[in-house]
TORKOL-4160 file (C-alpha; in steps of 0.2 Angstrom, whole numbers, padded with zeros to 4 digits, m for minus):
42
<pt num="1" X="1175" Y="1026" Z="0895"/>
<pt num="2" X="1178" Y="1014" Z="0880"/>
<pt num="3" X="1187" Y="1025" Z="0871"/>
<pt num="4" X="1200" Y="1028" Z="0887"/>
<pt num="5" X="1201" Y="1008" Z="0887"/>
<pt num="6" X="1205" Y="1008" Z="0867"/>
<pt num="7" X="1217" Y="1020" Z="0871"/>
<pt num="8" X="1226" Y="1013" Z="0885"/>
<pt num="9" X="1227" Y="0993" Z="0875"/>
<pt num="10" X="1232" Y="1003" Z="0860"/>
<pt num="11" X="1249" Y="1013" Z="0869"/>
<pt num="12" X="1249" Y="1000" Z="0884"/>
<pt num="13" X="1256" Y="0986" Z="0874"/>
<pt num="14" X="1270" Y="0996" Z="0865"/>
<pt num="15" X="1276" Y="1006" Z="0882"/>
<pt num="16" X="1276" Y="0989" Z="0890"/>
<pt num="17" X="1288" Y="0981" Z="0874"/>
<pt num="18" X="1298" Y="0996" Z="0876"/>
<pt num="19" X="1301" Y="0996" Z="0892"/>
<pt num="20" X="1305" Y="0978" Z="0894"/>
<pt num="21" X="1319" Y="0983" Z="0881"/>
<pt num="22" X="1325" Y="0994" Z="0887"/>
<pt num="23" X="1329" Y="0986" Z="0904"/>
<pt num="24" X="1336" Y="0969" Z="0895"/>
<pt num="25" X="1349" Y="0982" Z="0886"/>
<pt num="26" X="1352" Y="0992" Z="0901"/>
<pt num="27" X="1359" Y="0974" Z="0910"/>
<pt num="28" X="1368" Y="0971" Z="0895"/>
<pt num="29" X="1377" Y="0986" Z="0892"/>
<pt num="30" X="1380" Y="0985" Z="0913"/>
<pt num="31" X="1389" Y="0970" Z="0910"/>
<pt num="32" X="1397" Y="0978" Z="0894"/>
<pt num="33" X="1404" Y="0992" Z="0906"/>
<pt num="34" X="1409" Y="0979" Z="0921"/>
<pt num="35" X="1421" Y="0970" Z="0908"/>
<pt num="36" X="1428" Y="0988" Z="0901"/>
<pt num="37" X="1432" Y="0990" Z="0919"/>
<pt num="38" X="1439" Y="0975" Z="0924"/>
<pt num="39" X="1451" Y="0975" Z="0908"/>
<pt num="40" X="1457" Y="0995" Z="0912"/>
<pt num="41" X="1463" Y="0989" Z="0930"/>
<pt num="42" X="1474" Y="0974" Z="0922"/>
């Protein structure tokens, strides 16, 4: 069982990072894509 713990701090924290991210990119990229679009219909 305290090795499942060890594991799961060990890989937790850097899929949590990861993730976290990845969704702060997604937005931005989003609003990257949102402008691209607005300037094409002009």
């Amino acid at each position: 069982m305290e090795q499942w713990m060890s594991l799961i701090q060990e890989l937790g924290f850097p899929i949590f990072v990861s993730f976290y991210l990845l969704h702060r990119l997604e937005t931005k990229l989003v609003a990257i894509h949102d402008v691209l679009v607005t300037l094409k219909m002009k």
